[in-house]
Backbone of each chain as ProteinMPNN parsed JSONL, in Angstrom:
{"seq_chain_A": "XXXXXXXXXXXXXXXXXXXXXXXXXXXXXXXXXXXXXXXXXXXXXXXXXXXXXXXXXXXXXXXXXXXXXXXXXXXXXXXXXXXXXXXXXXXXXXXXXXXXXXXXXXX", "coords_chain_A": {"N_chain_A": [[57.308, 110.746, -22.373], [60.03, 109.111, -21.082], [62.876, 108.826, -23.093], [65.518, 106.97, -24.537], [68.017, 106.972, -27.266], [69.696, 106.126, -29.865], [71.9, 105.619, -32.721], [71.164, 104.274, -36.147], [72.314, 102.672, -37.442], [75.459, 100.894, -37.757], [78.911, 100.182, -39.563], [81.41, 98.33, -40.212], [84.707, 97.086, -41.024], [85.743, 93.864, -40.498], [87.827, 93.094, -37.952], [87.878, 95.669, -37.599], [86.979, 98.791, -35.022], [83.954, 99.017, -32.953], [81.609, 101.659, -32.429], [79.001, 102.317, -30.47], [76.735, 104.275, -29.754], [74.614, 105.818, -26.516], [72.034, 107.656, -26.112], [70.556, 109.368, -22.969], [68.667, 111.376, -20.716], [68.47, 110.162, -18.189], [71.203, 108.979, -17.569], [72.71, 109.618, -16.029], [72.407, 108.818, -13.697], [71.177, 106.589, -13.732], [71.917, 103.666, -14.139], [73.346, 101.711, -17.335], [72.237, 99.205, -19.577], [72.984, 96.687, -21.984], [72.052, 95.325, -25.359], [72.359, 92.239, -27.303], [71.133, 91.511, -30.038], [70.568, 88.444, -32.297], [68.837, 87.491, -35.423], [65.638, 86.406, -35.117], [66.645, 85.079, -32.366], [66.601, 85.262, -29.257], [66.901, 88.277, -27.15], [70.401, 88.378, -26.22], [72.123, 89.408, -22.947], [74.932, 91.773, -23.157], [76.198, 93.643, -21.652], [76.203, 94.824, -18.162], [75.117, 96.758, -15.76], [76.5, 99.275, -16.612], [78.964, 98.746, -17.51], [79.708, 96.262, -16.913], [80.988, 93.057, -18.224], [78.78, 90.458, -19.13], [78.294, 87.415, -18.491], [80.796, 85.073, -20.163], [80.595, 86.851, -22.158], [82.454, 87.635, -24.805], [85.781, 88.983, -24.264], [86.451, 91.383, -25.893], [84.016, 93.707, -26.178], [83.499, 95.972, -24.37], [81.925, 98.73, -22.13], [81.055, 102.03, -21.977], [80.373, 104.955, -19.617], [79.36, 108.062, -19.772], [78.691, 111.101, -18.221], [75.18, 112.005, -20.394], [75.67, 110.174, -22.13], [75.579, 106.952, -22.789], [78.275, 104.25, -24.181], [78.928, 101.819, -26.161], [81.588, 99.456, -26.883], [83.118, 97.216, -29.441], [85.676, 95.825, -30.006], [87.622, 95.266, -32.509], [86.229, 93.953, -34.204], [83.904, 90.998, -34.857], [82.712, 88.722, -37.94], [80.43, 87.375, -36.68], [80.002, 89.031, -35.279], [77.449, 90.774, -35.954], [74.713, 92.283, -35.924], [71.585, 92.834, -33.971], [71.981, 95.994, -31.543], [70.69, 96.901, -28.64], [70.251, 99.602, -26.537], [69.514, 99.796, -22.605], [67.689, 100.887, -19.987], [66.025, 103.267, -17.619], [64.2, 105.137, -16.026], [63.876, 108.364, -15.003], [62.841, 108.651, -12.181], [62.859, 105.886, -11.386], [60.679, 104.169, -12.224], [60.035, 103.371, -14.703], [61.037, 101.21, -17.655], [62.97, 101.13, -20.282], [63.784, 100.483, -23.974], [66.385, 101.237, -25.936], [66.194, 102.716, -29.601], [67.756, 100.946, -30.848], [70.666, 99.423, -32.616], [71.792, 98.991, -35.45], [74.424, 96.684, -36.093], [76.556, 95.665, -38.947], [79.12, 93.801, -40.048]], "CA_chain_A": [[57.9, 109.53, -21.829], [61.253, 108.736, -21.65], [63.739, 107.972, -24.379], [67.311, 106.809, -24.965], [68.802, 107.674, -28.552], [70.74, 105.297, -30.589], [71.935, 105.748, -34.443], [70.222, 103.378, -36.839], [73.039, 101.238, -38.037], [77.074, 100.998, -37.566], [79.078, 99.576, -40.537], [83.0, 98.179, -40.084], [85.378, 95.99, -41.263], [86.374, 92.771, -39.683], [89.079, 93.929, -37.169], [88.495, 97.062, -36.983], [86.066, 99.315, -33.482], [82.429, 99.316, -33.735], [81.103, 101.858, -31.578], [77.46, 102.32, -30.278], [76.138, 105.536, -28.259], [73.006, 105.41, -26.701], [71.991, 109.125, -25.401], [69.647, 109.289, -22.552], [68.481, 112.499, -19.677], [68.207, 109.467, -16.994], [72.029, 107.988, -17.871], [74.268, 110.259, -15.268], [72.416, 108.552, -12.308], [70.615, 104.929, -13.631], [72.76, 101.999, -15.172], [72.973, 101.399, -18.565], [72.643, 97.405, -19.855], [73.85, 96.339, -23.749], [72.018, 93.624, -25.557], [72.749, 91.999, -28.657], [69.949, 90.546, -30.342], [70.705, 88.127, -33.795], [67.526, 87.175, -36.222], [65.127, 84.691, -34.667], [66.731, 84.572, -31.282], [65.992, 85.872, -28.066], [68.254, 89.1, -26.587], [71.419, 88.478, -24.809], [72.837, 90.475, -22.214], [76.32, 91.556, -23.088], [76.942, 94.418, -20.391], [75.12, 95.273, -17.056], [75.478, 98.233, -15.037], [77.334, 100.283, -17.222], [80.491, 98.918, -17.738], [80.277, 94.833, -16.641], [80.68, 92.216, -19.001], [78.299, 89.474, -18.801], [79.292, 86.272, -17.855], [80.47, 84.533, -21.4], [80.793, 87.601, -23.119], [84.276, 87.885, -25.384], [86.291, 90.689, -24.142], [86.443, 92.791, -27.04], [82.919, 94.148, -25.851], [83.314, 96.898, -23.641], [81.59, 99.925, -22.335], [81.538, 103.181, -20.551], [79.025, 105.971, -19.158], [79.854, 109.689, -19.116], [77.312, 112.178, -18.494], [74.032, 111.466, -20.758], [76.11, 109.129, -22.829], [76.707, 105.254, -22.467], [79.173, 103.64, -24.857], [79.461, 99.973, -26.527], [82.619, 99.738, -27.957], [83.486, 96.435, -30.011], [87.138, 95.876, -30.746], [88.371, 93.772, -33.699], [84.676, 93.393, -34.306], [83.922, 89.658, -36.016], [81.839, 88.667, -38.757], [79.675, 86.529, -35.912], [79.172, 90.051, -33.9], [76.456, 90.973, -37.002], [73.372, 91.66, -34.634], [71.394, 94.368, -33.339], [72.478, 95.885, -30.387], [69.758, 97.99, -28.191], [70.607, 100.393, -25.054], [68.164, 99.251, -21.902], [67.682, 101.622, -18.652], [65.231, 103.327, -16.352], [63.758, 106.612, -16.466], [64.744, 108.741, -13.746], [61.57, 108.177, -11.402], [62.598, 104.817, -10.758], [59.637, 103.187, -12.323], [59.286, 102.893, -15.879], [62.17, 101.319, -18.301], [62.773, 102.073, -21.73], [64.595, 100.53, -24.395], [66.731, 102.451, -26.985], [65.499, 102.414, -30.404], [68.332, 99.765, -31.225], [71.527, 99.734, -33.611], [71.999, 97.38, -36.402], [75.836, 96.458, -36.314], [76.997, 95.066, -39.962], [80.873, 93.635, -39.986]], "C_chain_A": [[59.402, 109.523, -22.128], [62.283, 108.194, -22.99], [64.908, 107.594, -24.543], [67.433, 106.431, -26.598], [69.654, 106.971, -28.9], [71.126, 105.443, -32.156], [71.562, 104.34, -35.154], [71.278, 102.053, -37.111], [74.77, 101.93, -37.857], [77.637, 100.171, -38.51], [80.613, 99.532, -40.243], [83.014, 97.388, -40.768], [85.836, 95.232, -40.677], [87.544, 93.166, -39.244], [89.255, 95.24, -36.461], [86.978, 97.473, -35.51], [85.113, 98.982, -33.942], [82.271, 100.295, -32.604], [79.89, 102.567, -31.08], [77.176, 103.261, -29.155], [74.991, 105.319, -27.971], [72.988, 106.645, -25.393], [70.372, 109.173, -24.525], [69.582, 110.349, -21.198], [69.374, 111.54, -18.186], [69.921, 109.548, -16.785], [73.17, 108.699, -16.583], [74.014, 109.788, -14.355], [71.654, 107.314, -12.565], [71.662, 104.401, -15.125], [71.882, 101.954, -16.83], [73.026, 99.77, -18.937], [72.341, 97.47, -21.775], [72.488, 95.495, -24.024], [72.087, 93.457, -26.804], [71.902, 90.916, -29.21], [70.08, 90.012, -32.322], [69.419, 87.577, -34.074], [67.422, 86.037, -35.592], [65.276, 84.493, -33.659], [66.048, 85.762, -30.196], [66.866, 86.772, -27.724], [69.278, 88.681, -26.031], [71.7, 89.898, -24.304], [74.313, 90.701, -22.432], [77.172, 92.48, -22.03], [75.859, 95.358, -19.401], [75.861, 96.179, -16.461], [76.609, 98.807, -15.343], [78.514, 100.125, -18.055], [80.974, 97.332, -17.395], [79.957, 93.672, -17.585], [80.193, 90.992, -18.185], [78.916, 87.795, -19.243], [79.362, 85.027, -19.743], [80.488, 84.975, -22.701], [82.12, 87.569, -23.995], [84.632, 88.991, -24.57], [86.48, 91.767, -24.745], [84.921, 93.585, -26.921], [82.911, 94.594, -24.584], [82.041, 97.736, -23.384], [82.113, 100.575, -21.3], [80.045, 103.604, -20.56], [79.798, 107.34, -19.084], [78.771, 110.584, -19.57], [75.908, 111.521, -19.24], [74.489, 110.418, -21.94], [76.482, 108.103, -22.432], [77.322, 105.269, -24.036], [78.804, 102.46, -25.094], [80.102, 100.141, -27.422], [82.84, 97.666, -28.575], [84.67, 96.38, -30.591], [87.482, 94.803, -31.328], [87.003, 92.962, -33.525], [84.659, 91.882, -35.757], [82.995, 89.787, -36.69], [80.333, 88.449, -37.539], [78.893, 88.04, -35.114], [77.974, 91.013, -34.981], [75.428, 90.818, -35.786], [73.092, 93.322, -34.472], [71.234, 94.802, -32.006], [71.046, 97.3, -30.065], [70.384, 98.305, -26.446], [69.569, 99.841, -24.396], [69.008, 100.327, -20.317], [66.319, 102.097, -18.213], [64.967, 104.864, -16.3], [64.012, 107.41, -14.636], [63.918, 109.121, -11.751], [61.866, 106.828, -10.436], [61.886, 103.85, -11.643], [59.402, 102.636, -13.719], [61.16, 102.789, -16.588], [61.743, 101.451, -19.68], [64.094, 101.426, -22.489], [64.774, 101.305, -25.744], [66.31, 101.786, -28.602], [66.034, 101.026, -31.646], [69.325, 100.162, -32.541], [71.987, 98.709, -34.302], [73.935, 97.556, -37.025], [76.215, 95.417, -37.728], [78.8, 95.326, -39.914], [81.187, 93.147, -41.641]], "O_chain_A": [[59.903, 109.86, -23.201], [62.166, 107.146, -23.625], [65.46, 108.64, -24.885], [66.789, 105.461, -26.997], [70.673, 107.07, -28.216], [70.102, 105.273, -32.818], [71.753, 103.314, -34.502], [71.058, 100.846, -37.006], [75.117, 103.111, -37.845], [76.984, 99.129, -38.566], [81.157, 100.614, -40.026], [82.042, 96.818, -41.263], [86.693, 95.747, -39.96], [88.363, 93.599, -40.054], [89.957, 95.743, -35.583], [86.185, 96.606, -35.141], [85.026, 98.629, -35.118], [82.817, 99.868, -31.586], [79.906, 103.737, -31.462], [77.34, 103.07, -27.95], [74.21, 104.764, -28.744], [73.551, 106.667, -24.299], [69.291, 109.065, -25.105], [70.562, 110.177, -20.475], [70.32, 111.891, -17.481], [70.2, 110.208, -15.784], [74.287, 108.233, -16.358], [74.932, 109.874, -13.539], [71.359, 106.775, -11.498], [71.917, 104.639, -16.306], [70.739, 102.062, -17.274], [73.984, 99.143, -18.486], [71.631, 98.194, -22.473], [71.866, 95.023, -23.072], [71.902, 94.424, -27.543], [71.949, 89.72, -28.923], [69.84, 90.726, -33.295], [68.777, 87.156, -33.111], [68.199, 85.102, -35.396], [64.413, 83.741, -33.206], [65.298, 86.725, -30.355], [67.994, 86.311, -27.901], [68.987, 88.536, -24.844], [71.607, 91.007, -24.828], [75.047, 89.855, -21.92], [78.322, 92.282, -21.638], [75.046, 96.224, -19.722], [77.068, 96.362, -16.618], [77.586, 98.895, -14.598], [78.989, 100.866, -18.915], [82.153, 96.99, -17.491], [78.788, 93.322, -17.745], [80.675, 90.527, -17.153], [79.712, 87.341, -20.065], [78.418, 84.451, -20.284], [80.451, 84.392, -23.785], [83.029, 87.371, -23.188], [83.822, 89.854, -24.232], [86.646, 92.895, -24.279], [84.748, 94.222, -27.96], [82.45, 93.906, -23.673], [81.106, 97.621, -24.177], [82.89, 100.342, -20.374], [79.032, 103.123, -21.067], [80.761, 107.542, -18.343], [78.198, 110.788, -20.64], [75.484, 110.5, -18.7], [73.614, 109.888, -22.625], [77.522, 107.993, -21.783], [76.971, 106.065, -24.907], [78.261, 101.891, -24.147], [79.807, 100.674, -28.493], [82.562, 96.893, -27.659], [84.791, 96.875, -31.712], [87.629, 93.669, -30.871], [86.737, 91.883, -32.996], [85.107, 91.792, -36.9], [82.227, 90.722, -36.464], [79.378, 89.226, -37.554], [77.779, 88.158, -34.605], [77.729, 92.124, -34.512], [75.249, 89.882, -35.006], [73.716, 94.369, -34.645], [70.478, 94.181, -31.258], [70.62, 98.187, -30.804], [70.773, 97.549, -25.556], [68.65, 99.365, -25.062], [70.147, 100.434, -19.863], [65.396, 101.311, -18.431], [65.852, 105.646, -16.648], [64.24, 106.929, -13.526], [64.342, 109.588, -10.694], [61.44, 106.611, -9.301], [62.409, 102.753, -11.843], [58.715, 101.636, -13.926], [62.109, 103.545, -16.38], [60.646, 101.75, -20.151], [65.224, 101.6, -22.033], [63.909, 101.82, -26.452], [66.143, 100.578, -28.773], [65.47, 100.445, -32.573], [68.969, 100.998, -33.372], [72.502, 97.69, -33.843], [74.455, 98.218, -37.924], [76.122, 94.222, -37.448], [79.492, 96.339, -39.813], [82.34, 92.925, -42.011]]}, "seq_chain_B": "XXXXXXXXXXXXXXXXXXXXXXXXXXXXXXXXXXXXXXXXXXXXXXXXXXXXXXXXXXXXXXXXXXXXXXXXXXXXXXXXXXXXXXXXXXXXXXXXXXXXXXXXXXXXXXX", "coords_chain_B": {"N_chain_B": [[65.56, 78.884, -16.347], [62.888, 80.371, -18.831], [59.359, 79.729, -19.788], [57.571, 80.856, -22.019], [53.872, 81.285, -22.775], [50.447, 80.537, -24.261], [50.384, 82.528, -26.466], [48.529, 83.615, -29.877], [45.87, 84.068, -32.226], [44.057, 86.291, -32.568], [41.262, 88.886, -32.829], [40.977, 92.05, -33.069], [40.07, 94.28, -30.481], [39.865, 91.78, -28.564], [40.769, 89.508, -26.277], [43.258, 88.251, -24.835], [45.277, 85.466, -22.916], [48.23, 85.567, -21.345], [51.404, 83.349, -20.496], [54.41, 82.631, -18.521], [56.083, 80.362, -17.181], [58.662, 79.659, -14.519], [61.502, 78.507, -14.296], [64.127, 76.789, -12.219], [65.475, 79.064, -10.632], [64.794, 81.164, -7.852], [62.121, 82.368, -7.865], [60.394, 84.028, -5.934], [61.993, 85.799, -5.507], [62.42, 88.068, -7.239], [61.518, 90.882, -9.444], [59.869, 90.832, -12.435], [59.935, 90.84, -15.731], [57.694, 91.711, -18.775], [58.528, 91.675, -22.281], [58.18, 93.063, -25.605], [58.256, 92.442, -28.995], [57.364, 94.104, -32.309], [57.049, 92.426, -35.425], [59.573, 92.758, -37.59], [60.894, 95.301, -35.969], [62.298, 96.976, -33.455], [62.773, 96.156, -29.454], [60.433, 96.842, -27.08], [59.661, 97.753, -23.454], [57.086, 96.478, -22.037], [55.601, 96.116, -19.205], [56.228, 95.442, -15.618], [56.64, 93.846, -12.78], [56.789, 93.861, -9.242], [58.79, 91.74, -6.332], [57.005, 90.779, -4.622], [54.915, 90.784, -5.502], [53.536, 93.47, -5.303], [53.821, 96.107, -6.543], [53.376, 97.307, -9.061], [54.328, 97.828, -12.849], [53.892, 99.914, -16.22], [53.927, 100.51, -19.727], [53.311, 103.429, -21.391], [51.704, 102.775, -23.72], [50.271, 100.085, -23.208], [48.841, 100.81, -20.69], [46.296, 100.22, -18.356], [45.042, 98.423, -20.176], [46.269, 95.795, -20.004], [47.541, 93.819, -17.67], [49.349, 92.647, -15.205], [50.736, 90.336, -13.658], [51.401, 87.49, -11.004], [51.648, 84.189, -9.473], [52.941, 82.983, -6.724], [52.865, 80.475, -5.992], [52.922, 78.951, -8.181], [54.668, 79.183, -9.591], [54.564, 81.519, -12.144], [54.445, 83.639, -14.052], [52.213, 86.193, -15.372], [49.977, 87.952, -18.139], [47.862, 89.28, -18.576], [45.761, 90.792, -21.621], [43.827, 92.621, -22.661], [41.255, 94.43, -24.906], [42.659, 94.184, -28.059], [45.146, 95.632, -29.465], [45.377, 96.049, -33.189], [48.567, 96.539, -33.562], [49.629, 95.721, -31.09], [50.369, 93.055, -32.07], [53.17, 91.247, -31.811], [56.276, 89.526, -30.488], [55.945, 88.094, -27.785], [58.223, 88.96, -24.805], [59.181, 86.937, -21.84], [60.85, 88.042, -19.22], [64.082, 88.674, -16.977], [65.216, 90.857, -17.748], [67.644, 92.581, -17.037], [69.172, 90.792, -15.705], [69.888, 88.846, -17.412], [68.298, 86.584, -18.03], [65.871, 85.151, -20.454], [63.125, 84.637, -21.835], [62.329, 82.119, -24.994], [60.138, 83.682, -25.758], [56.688, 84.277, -27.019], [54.195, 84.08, -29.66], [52.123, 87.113, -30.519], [49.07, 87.694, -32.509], [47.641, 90.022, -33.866], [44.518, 90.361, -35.905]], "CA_chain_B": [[64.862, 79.152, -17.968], [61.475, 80.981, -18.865], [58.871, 79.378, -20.882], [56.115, 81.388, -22.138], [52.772, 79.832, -23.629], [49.069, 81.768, -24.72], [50.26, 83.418, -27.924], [47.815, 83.065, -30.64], [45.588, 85.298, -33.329], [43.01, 86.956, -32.028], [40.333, 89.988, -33.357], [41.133, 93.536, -32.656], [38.803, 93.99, -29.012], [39.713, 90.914, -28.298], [41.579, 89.016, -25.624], [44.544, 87.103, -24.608], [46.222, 85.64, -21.834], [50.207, 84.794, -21.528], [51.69, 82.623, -18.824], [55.342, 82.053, -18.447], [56.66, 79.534, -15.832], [59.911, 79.489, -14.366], [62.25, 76.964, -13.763], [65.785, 76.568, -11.578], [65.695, 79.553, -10.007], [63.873, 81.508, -7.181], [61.186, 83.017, -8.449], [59.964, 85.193, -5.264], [63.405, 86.911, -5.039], [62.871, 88.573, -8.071], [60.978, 91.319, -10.741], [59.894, 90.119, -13.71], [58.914, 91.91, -16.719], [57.351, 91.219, -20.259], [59.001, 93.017, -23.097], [57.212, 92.55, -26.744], [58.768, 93.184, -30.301], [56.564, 93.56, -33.471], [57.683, 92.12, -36.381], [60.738, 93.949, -37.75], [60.841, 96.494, -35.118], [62.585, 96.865, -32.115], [62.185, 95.722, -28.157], [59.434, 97.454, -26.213], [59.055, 97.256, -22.981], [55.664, 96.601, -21.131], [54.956, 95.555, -18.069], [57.418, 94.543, -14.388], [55.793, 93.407, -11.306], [57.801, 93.891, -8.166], [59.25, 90.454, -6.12], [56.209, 90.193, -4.101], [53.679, 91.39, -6.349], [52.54, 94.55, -4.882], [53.731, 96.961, -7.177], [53.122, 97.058, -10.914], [54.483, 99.421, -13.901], [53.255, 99.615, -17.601], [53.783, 101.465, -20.761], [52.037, 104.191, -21.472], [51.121, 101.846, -24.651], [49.201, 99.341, -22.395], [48.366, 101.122, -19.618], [44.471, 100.312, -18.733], [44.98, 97.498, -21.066], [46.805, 94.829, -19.807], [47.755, 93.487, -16.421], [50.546, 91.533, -15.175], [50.468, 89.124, -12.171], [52.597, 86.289, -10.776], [51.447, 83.0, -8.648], [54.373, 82.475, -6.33], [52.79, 78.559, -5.6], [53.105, 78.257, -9.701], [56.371, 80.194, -10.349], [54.119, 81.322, -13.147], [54.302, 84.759, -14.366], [50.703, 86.439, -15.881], [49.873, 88.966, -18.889], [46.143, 89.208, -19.395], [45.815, 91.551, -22.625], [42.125, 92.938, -23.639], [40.794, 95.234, -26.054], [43.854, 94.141, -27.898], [45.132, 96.604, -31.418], [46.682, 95.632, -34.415], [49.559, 97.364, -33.227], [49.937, 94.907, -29.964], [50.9, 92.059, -32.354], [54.406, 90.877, -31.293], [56.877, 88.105, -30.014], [56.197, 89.016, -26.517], [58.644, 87.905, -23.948], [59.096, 87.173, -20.232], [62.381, 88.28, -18.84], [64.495, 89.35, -16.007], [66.699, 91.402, -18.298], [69.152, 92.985, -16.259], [69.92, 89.72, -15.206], [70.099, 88.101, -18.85], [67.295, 85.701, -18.233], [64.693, 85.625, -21.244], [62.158, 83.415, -22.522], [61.958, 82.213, -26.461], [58.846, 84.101, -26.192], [55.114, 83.394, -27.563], [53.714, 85.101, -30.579], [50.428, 87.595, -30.559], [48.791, 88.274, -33.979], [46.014, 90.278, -33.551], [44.309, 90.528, -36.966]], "C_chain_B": [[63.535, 79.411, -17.474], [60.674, 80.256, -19.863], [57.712, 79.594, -20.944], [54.966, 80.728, -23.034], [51.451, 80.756, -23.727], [49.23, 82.326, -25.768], [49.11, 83.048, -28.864], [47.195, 84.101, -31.84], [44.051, 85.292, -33.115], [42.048, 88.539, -32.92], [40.627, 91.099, -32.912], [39.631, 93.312, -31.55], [38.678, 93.225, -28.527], [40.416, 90.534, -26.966], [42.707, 88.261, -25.421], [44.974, 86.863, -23.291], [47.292, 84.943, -21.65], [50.4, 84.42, -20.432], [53.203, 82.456, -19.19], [55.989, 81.355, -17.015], [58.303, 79.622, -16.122], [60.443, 78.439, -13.465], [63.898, 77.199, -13.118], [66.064, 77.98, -11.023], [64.433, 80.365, -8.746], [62.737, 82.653, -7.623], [60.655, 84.326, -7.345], [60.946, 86.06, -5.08], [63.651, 88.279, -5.936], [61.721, 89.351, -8.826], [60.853, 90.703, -11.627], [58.71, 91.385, -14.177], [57.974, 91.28, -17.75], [57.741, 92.456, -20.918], [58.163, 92.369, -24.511], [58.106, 93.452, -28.021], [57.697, 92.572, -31.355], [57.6, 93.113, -34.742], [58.682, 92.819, -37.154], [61.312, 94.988, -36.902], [61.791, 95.908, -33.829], [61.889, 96.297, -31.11], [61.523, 96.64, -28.041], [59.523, 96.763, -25.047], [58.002, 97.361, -22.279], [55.231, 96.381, -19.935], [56.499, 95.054, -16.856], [56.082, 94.874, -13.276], [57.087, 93.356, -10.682], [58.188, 92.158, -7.372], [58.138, 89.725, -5.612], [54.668, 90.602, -4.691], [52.674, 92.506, -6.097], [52.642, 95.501, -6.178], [54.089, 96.58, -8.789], [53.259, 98.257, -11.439], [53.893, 98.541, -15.5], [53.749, 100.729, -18.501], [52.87, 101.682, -20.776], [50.556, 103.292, -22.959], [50.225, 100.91, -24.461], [48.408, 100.015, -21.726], [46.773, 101.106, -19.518], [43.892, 98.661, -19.878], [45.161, 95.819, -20.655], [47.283, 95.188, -18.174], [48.645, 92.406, -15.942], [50.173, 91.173, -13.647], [51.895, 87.814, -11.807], [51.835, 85.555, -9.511], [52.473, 82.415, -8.217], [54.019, 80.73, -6.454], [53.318, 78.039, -6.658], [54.346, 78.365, -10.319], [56.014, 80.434, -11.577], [53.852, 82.89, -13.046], [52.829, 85.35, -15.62], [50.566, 87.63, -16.813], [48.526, 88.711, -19.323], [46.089, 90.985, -20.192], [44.34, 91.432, -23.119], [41.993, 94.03, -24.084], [41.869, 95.656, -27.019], [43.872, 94.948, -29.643], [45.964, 95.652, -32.061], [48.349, 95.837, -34.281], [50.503, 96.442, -31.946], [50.565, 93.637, -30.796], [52.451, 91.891, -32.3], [54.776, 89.656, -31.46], [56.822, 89.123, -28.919], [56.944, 87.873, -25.693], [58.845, 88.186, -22.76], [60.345, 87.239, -20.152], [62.943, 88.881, -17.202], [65.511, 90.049, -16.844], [67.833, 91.863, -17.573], [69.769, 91.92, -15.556], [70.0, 88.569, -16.184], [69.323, 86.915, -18.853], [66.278, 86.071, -19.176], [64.309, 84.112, -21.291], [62.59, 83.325, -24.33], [61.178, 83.388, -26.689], [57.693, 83.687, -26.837], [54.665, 84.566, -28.686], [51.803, 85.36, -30.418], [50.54, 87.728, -32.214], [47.559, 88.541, -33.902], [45.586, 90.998, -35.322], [42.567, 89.965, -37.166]], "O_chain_B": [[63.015, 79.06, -16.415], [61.265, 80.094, -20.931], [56.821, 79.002, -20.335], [55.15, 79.819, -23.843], [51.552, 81.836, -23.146], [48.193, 82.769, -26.262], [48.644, 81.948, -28.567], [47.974, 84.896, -32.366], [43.169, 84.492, -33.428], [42.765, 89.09, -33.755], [40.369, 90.984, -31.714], [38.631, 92.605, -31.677], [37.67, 93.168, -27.823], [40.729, 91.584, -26.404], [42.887, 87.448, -26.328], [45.087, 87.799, -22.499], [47.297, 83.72, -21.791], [49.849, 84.862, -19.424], [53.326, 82.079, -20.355], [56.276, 81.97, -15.988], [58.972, 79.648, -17.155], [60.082, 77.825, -12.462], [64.718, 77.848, -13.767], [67.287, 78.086, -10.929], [63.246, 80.061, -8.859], [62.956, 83.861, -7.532], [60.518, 85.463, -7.796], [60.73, 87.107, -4.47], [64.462, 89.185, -5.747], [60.744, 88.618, -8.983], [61.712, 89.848, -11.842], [57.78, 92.099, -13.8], [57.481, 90.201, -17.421], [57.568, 93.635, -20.609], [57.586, 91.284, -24.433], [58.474, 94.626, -28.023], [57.257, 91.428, -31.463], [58.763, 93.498, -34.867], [58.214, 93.944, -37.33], [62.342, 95.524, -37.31], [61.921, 94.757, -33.411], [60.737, 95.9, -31.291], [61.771, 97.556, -28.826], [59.513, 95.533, -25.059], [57.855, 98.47, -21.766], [54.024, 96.607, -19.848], [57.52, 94.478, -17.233], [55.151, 95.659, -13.101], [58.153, 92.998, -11.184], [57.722, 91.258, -8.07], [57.977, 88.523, -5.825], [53.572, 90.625, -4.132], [51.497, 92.583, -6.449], [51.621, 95.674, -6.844], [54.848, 95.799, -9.363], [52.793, 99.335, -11.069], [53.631, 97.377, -15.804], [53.969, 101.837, -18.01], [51.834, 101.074, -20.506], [49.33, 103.264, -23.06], [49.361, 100.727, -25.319], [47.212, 99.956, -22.013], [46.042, 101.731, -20.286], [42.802, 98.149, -20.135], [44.399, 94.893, -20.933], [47.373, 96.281, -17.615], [48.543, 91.271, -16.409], [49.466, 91.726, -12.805], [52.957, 87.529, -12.36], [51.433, 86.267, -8.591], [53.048, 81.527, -8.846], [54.803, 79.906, -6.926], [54.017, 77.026, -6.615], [54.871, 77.793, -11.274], [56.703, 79.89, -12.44], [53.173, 83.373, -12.14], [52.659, 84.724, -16.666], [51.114, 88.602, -16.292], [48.182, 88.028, -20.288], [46.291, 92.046, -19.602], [43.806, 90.517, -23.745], [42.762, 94.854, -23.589], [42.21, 96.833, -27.131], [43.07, 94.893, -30.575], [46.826, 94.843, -31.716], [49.17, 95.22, -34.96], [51.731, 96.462, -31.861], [51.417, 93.065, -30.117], [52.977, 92.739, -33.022], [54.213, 88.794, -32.136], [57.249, 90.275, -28.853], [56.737, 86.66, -25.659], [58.783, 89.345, -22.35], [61.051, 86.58, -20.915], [62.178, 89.45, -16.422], [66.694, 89.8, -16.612], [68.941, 91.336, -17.674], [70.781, 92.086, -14.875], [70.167, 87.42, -15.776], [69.64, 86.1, -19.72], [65.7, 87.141, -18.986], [64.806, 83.025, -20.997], [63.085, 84.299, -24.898], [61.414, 84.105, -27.661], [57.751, 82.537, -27.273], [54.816, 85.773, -28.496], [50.82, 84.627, -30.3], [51.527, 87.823, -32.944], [46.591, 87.78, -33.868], [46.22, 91.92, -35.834], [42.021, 90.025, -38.267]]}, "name": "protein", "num_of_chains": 2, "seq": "XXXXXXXXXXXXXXXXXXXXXXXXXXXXXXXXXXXXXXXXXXXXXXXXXXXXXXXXXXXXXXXXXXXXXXXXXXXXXXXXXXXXXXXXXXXXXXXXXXXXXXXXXXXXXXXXXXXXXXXXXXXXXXXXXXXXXXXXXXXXXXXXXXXXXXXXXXXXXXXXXXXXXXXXXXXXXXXXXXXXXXXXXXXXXXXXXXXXXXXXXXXXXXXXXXXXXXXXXX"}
């Protein structure tokens, strides 16, 4: 079955990048989407098809896509952006999605 | 908004069935999934039904197991779950993710 590949945890200092890979076969030809999920709540969406911030997002929460790599970059990451962020896409069939195994961001 | 309802604590082999209704937007225009996280653990996801409910996907984790549905009259999205494992216990939730709609979610505890 499909998989997309994330590292376990990311550790900064207030101010400074955070940034989150999430390695997947599918990723050179289906959309990648962000989400940032804090204790207790429900996921948000912070970036859809690849590279668009969702509506509400800060701007310091980017990404990209190149080749079997997406990106989530966090610049002048806050205390508040503490959360765990998981890759979400689509296996290359079409039919079945798959999220990544999730990255626990500490600021 | 999504608001799911059926969670509960059930027997290994047992049953369940989840309902989430939707509210303020069009419901036939659209996929809908259910994704499910166990306690500590990451998302999973399980189950999307297509807009008009023909076509249905599953993890290989369900598959045979569970069955998803949708009642356009109800705007009420369907997860009937039997011969359910220890392993199935979750916060399962209804979502359109790629379009940042979720539910709270409803909790299983199969024990």
């Amino acid at each position: 079955s499909y998989e997309l590949t994330q590292p376990p945890s990311v550790s900064v200092s207030p101010g400074q990048t955070a940034r989150i890979t999430c390695s997947g076969d599918a990723l050179p030809k289906k959309f990648a989407y962000w989400f940032q999920q804090k204790a207790g709540q429900a996921p948000v969406l912070v970036i859809y098809e690849d590279t668009k911030r969702f509506s509400g997002i800060p701007e310091r929460f980017s990404a990209s896509s190149s080749g079997t790599v997406a990106t989530l970059t966090i610049a002048g990451a806050q205390v508040e952006d503490e959360a765990d962020y998981y890759c979400y896409s689509i296996d290359s069939s079409g039919t079945f999605y798959v999220f990544g195994s999730g990255t626990k961001v500490t600021v | 908004q999504l608001v799911e309802s059926g969670g509960g604590v059930v027997q290994p082999g047992g049953s369940l069935s989840l309902s989430c209704v939707v509210y303020g937007f069009n419901f036939t225009d659209f996929g809908m999934h259910w994704v499910r996280q166990a306690p500590g653990k990451g998302l999973e996801w399980v189950a999307r039904i297509s807009y008009d409910g023909t076509n249905k996907f599953y993890a290989d984790s369900v598959k045979g197991r569970f069955t998803i549905s949708r009642d356009m009259s109800k705007n009420t999205l369907f997860l009937q779950m039997r011969n359910l494992r220890i392993q199935d216990s979750g916060l399962y939730f209804c979502a359109k993710p790629t379009a940042g709609v979720w539910g709270q979610g409803t909790t299983v505890a199969v024990s």
